[in-house]
DRENDO-1510 file (C-alpha; in Angstrom, 1 decimal, always signed):
<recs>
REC; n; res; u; v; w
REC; 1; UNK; +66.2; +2.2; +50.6 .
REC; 2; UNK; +64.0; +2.2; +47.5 .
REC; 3; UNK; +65.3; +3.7; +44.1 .
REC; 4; UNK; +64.0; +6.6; +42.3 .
REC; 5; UNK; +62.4; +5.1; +39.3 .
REC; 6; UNK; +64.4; +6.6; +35.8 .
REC; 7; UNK; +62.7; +7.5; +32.5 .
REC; 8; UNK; +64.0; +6.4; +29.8 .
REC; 9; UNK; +66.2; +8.2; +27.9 .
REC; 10; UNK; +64.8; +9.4; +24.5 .
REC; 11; UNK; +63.5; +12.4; +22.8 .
REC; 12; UNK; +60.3; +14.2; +24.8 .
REC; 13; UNK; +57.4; +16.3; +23.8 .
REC; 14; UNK; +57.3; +19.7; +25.2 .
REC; 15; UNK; +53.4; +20.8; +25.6 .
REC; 16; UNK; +53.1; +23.9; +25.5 .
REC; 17; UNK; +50.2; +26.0; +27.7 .
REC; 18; UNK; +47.9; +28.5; +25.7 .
REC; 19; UNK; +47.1; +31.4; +27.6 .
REC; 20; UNK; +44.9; +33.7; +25.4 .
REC; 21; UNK; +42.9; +33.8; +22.3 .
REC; 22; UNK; +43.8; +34.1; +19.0 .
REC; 23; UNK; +42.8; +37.7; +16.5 .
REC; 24; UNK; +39.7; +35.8; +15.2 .
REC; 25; UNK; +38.5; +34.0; +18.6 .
REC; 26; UNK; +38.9; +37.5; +19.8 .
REC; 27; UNK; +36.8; +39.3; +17.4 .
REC; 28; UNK; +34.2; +36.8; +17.3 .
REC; 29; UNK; +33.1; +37.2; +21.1 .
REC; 30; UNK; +33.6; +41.0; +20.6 .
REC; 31; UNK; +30.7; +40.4; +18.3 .
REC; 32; UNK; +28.6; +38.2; +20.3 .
REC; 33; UNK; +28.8; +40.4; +23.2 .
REC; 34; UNK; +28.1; +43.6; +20.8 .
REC; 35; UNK; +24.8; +41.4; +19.5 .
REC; 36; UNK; +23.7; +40.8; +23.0 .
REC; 37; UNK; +23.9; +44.4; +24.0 .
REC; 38; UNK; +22.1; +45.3; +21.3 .
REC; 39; UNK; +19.1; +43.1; +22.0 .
REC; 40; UNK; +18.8; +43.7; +25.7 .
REC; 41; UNK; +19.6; +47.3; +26.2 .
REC; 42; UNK; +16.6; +47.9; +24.0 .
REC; 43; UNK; +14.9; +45.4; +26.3 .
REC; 44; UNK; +16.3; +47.0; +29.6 .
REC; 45; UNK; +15.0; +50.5; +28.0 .
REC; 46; UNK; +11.2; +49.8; +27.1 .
REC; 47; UNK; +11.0; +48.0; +30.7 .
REC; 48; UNK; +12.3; +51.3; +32.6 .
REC; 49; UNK; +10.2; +53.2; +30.3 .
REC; 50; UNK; +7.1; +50.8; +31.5 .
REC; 51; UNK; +8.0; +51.0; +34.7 .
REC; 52; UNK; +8.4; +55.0; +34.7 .
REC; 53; UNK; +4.8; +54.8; +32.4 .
REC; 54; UNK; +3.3; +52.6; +35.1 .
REC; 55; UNK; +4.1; +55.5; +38.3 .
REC; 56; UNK; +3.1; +57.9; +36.1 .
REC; 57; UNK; +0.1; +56.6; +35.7 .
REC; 58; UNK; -0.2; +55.5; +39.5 .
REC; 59; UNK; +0.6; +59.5; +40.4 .
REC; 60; UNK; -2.2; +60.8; +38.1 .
REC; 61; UNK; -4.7; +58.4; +39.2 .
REC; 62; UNK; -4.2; +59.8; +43.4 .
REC; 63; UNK; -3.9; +62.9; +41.6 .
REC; 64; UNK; -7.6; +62.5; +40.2 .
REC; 65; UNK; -9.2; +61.1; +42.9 .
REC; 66; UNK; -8.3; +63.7; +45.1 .
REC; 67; UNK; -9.2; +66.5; +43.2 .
REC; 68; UNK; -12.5; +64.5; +42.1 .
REC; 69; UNK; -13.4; +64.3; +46.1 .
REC; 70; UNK; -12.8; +67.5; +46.5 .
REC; 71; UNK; -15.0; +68.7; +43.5 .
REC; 72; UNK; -17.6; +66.9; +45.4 .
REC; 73; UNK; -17.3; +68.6; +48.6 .
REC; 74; UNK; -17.7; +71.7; +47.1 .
REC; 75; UNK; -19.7; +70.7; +44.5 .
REC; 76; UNK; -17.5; +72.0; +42.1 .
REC; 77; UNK; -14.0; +71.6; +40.5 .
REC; 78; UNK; -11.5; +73.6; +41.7 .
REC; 79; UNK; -9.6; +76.5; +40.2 .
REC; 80; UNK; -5.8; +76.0; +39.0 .
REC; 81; UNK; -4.3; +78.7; +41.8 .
REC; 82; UNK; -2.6; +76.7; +44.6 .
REC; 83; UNK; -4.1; +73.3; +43.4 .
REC; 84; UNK; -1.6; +71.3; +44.1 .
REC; 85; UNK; -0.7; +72.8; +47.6 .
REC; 86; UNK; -4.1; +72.4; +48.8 .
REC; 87; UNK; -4.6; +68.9; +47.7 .
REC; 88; UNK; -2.2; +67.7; +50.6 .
REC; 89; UNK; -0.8; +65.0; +48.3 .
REC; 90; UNK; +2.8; +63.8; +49.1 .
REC; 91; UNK; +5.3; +66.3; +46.4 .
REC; 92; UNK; +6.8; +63.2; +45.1 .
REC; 93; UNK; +3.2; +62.2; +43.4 .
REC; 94; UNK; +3.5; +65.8; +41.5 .
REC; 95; UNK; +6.8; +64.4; +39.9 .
REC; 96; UNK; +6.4; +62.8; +36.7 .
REC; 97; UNK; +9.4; +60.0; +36.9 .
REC; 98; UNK; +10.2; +60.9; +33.2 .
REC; 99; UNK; +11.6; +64.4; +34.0 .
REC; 100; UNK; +12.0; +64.3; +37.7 .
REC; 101; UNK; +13.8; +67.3; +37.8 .
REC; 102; UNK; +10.0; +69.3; +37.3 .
REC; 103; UNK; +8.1; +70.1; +40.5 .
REC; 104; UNK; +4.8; +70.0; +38.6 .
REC; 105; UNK; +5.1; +67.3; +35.8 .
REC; 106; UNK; +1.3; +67.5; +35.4 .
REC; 107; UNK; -1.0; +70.0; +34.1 .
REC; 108; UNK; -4.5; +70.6; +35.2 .
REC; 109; UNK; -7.4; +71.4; +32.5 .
REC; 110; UNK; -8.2; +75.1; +34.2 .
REC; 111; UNK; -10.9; +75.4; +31.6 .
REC; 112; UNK; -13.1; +72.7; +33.7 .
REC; 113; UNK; -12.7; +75.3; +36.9 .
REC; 114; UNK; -15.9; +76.2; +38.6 .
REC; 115; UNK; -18.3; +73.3; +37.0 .
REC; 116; UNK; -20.0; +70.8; +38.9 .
REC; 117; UNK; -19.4; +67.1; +37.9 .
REC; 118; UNK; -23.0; +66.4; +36.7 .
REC; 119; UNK; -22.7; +69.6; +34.6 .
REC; 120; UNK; -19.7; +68.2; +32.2 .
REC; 121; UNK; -21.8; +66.4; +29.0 .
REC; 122; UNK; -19.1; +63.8; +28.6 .
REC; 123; UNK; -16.6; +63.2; +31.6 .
REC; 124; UNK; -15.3; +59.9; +29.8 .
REC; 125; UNK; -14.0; +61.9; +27.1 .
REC; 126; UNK; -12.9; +65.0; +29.2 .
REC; 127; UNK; -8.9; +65.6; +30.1 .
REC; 128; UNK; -8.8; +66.9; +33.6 .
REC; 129; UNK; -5.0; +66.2; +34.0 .
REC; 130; UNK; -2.2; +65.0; +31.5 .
REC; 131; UNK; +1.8; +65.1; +31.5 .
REC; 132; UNK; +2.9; +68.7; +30.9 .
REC; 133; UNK; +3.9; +71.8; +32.1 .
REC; 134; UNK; +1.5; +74.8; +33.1 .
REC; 135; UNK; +3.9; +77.3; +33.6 .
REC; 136; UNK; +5.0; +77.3; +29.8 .
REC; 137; UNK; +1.4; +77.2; +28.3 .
REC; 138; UNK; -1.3; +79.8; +28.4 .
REC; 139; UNK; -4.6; +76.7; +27.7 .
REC; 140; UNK; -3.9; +73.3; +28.6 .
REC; 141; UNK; -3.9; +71.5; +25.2 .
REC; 142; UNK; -0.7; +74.1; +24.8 .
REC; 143; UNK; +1.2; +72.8; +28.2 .
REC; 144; UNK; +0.8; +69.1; +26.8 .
REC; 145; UNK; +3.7; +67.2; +26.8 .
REC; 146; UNK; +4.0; +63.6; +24.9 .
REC; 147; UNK; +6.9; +62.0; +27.1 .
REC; 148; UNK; +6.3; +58.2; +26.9 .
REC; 149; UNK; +7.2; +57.7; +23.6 .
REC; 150; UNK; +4.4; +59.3; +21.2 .
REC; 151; UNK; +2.0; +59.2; +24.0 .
REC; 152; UNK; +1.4; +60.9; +27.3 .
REC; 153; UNK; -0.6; +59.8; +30.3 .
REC; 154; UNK; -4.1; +61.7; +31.2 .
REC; 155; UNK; -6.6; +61.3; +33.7 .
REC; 156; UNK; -10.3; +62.0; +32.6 .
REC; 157; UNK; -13.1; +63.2; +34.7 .
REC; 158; UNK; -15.0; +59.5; +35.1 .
REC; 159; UNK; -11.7; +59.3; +37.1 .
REC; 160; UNK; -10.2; +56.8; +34.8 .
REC; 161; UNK; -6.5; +57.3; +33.9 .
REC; 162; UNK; -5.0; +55.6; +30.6 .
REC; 163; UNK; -1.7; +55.9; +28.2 .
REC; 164; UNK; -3.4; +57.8; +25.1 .
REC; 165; UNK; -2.2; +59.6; +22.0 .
REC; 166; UNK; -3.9; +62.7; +20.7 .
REC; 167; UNK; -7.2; +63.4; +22.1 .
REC; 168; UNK; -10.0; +63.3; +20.1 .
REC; 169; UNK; -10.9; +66.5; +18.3 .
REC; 170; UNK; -13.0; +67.6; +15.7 .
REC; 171; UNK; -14.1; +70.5; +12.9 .
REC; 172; UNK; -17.4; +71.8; +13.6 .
REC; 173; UNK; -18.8; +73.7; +10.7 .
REC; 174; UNK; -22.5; +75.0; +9.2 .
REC; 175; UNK; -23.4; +73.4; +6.1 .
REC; 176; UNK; -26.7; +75.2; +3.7 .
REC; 177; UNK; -29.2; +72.5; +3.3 .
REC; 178; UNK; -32.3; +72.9; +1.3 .
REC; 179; UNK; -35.5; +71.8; +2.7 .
REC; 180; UNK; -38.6; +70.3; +1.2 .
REC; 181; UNK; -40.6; +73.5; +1.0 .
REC; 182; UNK; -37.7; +75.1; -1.1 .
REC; 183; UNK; -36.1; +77.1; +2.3 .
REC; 184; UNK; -32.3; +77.2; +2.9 .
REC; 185; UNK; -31.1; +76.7; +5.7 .
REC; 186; UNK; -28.0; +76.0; +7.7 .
REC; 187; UNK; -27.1; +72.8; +10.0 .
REC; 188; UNK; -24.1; +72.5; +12.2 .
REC; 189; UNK; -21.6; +69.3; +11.7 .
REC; 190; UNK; -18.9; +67.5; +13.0 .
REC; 191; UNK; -15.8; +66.1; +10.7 .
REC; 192; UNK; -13.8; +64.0; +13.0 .
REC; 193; UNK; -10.3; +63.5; +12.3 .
REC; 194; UNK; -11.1; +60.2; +11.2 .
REC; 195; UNK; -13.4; +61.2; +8.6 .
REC; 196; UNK; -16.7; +60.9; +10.2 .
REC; 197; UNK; -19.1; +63.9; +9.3 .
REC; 198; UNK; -21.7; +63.9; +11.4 .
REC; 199; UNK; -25.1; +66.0; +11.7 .
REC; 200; UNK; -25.5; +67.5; +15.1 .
REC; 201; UNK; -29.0; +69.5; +14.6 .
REC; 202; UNK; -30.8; +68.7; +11.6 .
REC; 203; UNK; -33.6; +70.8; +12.2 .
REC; 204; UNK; -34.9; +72.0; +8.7 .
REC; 205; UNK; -37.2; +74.8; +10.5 .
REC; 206; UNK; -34.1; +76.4; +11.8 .
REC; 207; UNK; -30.6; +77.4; +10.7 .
REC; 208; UNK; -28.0; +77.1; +13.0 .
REC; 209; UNK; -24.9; +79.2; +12.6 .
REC; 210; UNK; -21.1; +80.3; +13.8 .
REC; 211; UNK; -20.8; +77.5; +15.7 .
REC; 212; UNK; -18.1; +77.7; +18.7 .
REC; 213; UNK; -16.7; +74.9; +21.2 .
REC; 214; UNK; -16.3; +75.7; +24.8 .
REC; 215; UNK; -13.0; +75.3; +25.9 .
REC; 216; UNK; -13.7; +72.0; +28.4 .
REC; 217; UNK; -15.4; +70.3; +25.3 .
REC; 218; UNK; -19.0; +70.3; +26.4 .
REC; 219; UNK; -20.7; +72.7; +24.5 .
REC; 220; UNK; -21.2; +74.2; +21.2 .
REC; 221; UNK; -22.5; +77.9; +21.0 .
REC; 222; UNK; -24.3; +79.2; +18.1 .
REC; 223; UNK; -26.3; +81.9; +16.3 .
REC; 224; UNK; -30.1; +80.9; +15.3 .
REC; 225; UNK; -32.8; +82.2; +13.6 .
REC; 226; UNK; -35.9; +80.7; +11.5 .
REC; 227; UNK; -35.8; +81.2; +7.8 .
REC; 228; UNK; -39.2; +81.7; +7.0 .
REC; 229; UNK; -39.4; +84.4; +9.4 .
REC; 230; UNK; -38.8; +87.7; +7.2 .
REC; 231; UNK; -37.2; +89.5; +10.3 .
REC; 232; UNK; -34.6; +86.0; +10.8 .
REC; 233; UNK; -34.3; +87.2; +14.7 .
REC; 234; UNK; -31.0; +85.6; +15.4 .
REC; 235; UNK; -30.3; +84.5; +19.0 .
REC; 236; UNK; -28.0; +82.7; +20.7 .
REC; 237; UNK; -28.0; +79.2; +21.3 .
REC; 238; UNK; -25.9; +76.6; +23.4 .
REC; 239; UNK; -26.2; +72.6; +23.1 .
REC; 240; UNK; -23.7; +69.9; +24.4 .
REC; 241; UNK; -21.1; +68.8; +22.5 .
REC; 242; UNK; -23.5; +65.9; +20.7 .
REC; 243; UNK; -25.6; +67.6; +19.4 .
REC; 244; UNK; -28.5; +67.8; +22.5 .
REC; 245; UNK; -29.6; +69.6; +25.6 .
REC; 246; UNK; -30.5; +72.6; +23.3 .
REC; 247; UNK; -31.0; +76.0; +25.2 .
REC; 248; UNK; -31.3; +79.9; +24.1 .
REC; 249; UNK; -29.1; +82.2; +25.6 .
REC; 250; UNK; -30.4; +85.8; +24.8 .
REC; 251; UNK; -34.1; +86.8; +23.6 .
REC; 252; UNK; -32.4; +89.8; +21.2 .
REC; 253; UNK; -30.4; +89.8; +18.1 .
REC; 254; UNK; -27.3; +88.9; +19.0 .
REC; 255; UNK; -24.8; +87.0; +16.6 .
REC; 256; UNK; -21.1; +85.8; +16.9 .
REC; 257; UNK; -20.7; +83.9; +20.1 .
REC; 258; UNK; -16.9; +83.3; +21.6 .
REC; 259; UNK; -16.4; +81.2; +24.6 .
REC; 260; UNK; -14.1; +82.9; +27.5 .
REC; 261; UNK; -10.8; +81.0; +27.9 .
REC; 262; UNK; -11.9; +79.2; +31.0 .
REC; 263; UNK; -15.9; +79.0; +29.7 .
REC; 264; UNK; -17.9; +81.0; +31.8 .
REC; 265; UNK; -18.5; +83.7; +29.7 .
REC; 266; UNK; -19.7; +84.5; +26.0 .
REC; 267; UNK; -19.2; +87.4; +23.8 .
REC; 268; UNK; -21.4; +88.1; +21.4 .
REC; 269; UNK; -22.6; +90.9; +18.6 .
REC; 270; UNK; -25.6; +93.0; +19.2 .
REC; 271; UNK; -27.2; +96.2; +17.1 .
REC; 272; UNK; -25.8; +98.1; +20.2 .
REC; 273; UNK; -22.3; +96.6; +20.0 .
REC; 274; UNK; -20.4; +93.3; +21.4 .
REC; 275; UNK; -21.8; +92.3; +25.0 .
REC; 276; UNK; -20.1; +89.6; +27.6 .
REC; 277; UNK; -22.6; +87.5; +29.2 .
REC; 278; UNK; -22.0; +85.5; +32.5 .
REC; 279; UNK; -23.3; +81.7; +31.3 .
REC; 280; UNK; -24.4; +80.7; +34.5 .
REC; 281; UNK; -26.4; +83.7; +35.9 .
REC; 282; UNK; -27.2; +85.3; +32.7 .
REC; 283; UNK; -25.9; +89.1; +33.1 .
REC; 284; UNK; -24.3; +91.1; +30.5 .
REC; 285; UNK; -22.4; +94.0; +29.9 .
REC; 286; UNK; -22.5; +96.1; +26.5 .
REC; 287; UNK; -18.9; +96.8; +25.6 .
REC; 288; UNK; -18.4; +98.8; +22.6 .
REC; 289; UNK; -20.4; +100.7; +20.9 .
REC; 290; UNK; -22.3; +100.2; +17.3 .
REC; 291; UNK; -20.8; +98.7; +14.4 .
REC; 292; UNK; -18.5; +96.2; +16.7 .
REC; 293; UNK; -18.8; +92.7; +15.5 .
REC; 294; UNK; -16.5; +88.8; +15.3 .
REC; 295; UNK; -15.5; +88.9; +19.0 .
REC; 296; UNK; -12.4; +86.6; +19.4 .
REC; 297; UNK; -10.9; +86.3; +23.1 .
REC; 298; UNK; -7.3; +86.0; +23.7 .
REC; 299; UNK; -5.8; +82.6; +25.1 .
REC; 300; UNK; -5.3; +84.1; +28.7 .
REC; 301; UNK; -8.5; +85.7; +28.7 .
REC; 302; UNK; -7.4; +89.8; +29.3 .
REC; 303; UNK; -8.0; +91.1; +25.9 .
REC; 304; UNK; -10.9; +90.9; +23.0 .
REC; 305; UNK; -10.4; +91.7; +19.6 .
REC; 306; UNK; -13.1; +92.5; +17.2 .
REC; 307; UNK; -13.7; +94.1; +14.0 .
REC; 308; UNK; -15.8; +97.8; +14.2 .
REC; 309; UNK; -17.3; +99.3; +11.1 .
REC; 310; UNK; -15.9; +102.6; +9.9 .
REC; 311; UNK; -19.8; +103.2; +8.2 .
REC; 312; UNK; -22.6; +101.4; +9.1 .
REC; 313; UNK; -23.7; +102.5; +5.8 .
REC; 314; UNK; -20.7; +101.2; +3.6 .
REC; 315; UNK; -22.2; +98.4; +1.4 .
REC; 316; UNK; -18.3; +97.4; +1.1 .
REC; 317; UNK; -18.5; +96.6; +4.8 .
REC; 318; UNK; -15.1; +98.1; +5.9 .
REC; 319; UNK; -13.8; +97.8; +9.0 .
REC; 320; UNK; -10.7; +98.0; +11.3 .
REC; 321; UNK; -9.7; +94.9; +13.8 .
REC; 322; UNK; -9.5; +96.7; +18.0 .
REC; 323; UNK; -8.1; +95.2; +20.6 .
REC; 324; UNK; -9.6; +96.1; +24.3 .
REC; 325; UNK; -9.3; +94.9; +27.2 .
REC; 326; UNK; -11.8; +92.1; +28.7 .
REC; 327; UNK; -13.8; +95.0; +30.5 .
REC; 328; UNK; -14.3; +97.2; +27.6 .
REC; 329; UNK; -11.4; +99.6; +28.5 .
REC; 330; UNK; -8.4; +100.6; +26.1 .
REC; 331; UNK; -9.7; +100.4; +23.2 .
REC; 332; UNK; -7.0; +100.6; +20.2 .
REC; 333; UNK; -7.3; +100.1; +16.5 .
REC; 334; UNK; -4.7; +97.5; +15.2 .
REC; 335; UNK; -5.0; +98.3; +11.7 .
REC; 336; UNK; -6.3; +101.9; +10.3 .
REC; 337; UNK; -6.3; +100.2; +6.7 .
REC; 338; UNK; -10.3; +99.9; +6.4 .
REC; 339; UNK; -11.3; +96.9; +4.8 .
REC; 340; UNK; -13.0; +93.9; +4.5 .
REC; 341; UNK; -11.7; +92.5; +7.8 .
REC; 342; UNK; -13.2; +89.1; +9.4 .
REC; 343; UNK; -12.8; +85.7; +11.3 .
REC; 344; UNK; -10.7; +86.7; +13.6 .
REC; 345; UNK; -8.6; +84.7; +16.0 .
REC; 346; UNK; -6.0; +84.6; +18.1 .
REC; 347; UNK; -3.1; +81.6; +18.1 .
REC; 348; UNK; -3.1; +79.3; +21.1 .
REC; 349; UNK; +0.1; +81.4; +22.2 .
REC; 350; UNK; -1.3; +84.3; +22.5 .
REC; 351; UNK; +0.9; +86.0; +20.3 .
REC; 352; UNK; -0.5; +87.1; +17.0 .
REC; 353; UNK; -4.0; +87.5; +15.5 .
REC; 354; UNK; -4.9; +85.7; +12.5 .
REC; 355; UNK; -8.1; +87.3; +10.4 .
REC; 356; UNK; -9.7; +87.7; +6.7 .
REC; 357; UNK; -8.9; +90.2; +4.6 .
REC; 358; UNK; -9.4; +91.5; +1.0 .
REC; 359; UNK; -6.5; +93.7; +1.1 .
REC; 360; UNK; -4.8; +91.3; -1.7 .
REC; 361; UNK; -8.0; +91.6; -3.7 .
REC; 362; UNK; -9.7; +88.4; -3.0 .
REC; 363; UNK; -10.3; +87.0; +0.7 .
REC; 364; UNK; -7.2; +85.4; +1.9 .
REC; 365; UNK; -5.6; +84.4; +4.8 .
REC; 366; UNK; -3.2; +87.5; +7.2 .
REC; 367; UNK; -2.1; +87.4; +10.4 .
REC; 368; UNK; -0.3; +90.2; +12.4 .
REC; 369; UNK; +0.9; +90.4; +16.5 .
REC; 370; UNK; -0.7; +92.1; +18.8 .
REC; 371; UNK; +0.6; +95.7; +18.2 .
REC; 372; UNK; -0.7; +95.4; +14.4 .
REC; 373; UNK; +2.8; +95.0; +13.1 .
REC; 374; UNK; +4.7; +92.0; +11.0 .
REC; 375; UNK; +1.6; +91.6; +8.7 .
REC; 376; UNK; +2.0; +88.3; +7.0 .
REC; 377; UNK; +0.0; +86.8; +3.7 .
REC; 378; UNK; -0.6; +83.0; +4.6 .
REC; 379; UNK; -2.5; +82.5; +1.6 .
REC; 380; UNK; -1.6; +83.0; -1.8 .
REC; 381; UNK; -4.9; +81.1; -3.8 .
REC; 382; UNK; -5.4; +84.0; -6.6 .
REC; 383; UNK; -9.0; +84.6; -7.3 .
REC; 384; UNK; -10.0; +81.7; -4.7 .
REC; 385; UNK; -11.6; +83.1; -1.5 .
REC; 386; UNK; -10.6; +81.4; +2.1 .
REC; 387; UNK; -13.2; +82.2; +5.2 .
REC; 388; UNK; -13.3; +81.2; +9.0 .
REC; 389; UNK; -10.2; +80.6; +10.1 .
REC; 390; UNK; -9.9; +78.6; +13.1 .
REC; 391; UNK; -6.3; +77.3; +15.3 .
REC; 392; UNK; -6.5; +73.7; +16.2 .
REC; 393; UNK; -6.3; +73.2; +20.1 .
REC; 394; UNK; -2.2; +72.6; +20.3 .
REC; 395; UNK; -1.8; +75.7; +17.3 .
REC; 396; UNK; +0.1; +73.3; +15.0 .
REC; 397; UNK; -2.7; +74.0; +12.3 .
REC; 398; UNK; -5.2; +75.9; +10.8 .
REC; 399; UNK; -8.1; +75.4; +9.1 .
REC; 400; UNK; -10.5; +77.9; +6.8 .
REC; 401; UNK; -12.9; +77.6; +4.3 .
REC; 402; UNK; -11.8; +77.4; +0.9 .
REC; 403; UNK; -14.3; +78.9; -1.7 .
REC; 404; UNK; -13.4; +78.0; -5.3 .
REC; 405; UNK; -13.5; +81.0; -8.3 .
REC; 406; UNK; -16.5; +82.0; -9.6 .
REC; 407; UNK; -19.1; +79.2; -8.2 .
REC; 408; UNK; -20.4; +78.3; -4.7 .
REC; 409; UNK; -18.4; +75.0; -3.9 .
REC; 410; UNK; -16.6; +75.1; -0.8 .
REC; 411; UNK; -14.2; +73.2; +1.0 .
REC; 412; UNK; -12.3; +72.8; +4.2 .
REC; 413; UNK; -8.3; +73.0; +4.5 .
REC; 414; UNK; -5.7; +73.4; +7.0 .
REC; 415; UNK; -2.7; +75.2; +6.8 .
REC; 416; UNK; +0.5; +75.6; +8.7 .
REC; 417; UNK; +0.8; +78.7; +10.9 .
REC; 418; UNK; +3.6; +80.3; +8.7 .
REC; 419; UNK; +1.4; +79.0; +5.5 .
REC; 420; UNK; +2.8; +75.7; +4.4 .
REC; 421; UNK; +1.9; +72.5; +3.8 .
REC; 422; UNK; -1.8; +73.0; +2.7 .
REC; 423; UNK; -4.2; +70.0; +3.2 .
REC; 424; UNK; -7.6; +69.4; +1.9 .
REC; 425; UNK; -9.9; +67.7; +4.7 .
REC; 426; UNK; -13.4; +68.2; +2.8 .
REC; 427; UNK; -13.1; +68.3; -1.0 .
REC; 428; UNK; -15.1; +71.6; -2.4 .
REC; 429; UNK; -18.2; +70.7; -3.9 .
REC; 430; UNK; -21.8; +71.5; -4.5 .
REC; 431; UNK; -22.5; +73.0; -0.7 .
REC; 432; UNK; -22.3; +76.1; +1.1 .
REC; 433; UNK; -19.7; +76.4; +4.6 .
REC; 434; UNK; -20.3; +79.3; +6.3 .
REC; 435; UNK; -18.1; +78.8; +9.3 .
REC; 436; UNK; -16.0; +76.7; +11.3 .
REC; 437; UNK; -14.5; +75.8; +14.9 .
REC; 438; UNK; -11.9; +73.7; +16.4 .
REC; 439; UNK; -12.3; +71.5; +19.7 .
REC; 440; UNK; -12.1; +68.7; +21.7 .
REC; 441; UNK; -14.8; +66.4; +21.6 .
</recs>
């Protein structure tokens, strides 16, 4: 039988088993795994938000190409009622994957409604769909929604779909120019919001006036007349948005063109009063009666204001601001304060009118809601004039001319709609602005 071997007797090490980490082993993988989280959550956050960018732009793009087929069947685009039933598109397409919880996440560009594709100057350039919610806006730049990031997706009527920021828009505005044979005259121009200012008529044997943009971004209306003729027979005009395709609306004096909401129509002043005119089949309806003058439509198309002269013989040229209904009916006086009221317009909303008035003793800026209550000065510029006030597209700003004291240089500003923040976008100089719009382009 073998022996158990024996150690020797003698003192023995005890080893001892560590089980855990120390405080600072500790704290120093807390903070590696608090630096890794904090480099790829970020990471794990712009790749869901690519991947809910990339269906979104996927959705819009079926979205497109079936209402652009359909356009083409009926050789026209269609209205905004029941679009997005009749398209037969699965429901999940109508979801934008950023707020899934919408049944529509898109909104349709209702102002392109009726027009055939050939008829649209610049489809490349033209929104027909974009992230945002119709219900909650009464004009589409209003329903916009910039969910991917500072962006939103839109779909254009080329039927290309791309990631974009703010669409392009622009100030449109008549400028006095002085031709070679000593006769003023008035050319309409376009200050981008980059800074380009661009001549869109130059035509020195006519002066082009009141300039307006149709809501899809196509056309410009205007008032024209020749200066050397002593009677300066204005007319209406309409070009596209660049400046060509010229074409004369009326064969009478008529001044003051306003776009309808959704483009079809044009009001306009006459001797007899304001008129409506159907664009594409030319009739018109007198609605008011002489002295009526600076139609201005509301956002959903119901109601025009306008200004109507209390004496047509008043050198002071006062007036009151009306409000009536897109037929003529109801007419109502908003102010009964005669004055020197002008320039009107309504905010994208829909909810207040905004208009010139010399009321504080030089022109400056009011606005007032629909009732003619909670009048509000947005100007305060002493002696200085202001003109043509105009809302941008989304109603975030507004711009007027700014006439300085006692000479002829004008400039162009913006304001806030409550009257802050006043910015300067053409310095006042040596020229003449009679009037301005705001559009897409």
């Amino acid at each position: 039988m073998e022996s158990i071997p024996k150690f020797p007797a003698g003192p023995y090490i005890r080893l001892s088993r560590r089980v855990g980490f120390n405080l600072v082993e500790l704290l120093v993988v807390i903070a590696i795994i608090t630096i890794l989280t904090a480099i790829i959550i970020p990471v794990i956050n712009r790749a869901r938000a690519t991947t809910r960018q990339t269906v979104c732009v996927s959705n819009q793009r079926q979205i497109v190409q079936a209402i652009l087929m359909r356009a083409q069947d009926e050789n026209r685009l269609p209205a905004a009622t029941d679009l997005w039933s009749e398209l037969d598109l699965p429901p999940k397409l109508y979801k934008c994957p950023t707020h899934p919880q919408l049944a529509h996440g898109y909104i349709y560009n209702n102002s392109l409604a009726g027009k055939g594709l050939g008829n649209i100057p610049a489809p490349q350039r033209t929104p027909l769909t974009a992230d945002g919610q119709e219900q909650n806006a009464l004009s589409f730049y209003m329903g916009l929604e910039y969910r991917h990031g500072d962006k939103l997706v839109a779909g254009f009527v080329d039927g290309h779909v791309t990631v974009c920021g703010n669409f392009p828009h622009a100030i449109y505005y008549s400028l006095i120019k002085v031709a070679h044979m000593g006769d003023s005259y008035y050319d309409i121009y376009r200050l981008a919001t980059d800074g380009e200012d661009t001549n869109l008529t130059n035509t020195p044997d006519i002066t082009e006036m009141n300039p307006d943009i149709c809501p899809d971004g196509g056309s410009i209306a205007f008032y024209w007349a020749k200066p050397a003729e002593s009677s300066r027979q204005l007319q209406i005009g309409m070009m596209d948005i660049d400046g060509k395709n010229r074409r004369n609306l009326t064969t009478v004096l008529s001044f003051d063109p306003a776009f309808s909401p959704d483009g079809s129509q044009i009001a306009f002043g006459t001797r007899e009063g304001i008129r409506v005119m159907d664009i594409n089949y030319g009739n018109q309806t007198l609605l008011t009666g002489r002295g009526a003058n600076s139609p201005a439509w509301s956002p959903d198309g119901r109601m025009i204001a306008y200004t109507l002269y209390i004496d047509l013989l008043d050198t002071r040229e006062r007036s009151d601001i009306y409000l009536m209904n897109a037929d003529g009916s109801k007419q109502r006086n908003l102010t009964n304060n005669p004055s020197l009221l002008k320039g009107l317009t309504f905010s994208p909303d829909g909810r207040t009118i905004v208009f010139i008035s010399d009321r504080a003793g030089s022109q400056q800026l009011f606005s007032m809601n629909l009732k003619g209550e909670q009048l509000q000065q947005l100007t305060h510029l002493d002696s200085h004039s202001v003109d043509s006030p105009r809302f941008s597209p989304d109603g975030e700003q507004i711009a007027f001319v700014f006439q300085a004291e006692g000479s002829a240089q004008h400039g162009i500003y913006t304001i806030n709609p409550d009257g802050s923040n006043m910015k300067c976008l053409k310095e006042p100089g040596d020229h003449m602005i009679h009037s301005l719009a705001w559009g897409i382009y």
